[in-house]
C-alpha positions in Angstrom: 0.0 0.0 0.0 1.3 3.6 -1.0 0.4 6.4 1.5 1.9 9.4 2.2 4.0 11.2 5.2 5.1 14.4 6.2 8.2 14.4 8.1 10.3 17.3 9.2 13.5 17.9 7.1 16.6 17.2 9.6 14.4 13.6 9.8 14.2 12.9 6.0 18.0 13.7 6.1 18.9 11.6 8.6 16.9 8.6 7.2 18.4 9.1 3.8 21.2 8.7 4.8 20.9 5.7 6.6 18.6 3.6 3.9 21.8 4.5 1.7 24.3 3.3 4.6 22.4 -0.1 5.0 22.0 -0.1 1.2 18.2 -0.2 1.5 15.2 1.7 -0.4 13.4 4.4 1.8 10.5 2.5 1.8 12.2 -0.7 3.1 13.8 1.6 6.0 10.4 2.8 7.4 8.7 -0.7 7.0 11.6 -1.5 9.1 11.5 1.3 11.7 7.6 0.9 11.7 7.8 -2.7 12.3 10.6 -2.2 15.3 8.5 0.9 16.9 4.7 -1.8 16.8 7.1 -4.5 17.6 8.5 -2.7 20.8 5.4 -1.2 21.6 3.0 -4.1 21.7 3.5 -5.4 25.0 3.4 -2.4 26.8 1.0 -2.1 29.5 2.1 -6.0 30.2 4.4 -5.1 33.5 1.7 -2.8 34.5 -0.8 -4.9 34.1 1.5 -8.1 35.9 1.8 -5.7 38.4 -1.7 -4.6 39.8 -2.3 -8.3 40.0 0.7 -9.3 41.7 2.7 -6.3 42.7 3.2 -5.3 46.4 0.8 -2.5 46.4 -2.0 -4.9 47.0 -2.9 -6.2 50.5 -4.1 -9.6 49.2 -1.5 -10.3 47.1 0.1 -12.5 50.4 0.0 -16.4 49.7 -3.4 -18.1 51.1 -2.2 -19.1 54.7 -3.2 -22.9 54.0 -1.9 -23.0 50.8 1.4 -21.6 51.9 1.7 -24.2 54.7 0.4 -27.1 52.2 3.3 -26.1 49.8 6.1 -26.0 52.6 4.9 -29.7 53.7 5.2 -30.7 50.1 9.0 -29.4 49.7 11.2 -32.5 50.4 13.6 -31.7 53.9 17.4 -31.2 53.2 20.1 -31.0 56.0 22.3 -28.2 56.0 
């Protein structure tokens, strides 16, 4: 798909520049950028998210008392 983007000079510059460094088109150098920006961005909220269920911040986030003590009985004893 063609489309069409305005981009402020010192950036068309600079990505010239590079596409001709890497010996790629212009359009293969933003398919590549564009690509790395959704790539990098697509998790994001994931940590947050991992973190209101299981961060500290919550009160109830402690192991259930009886579960805790079931898993510590289940955990073979070693000598030290």
């Amino acid at each position: 798909m063609k489309t069409a983007v305005s981009l402020p000079d010192d950036l068309f510059i600079a990505a010239e520049g590079l596409a001709k460094r890497f010996g790629v088109s212009r359009s293969e150098l933003y398919q590549k950028a564009i690509r790395a920006f959704i790539d990098d961005k697509k998790n994001e909220g994931v940590t947050e998210s991992l973190n209101s269920v299981y961060g500290m911040e919550r009160s109830d986030s402690r192991l259930d008392p009886v579960l805790e003590r079931l898993q510590g009985a289940s955990l073979a004893r070693e000598d030290w």
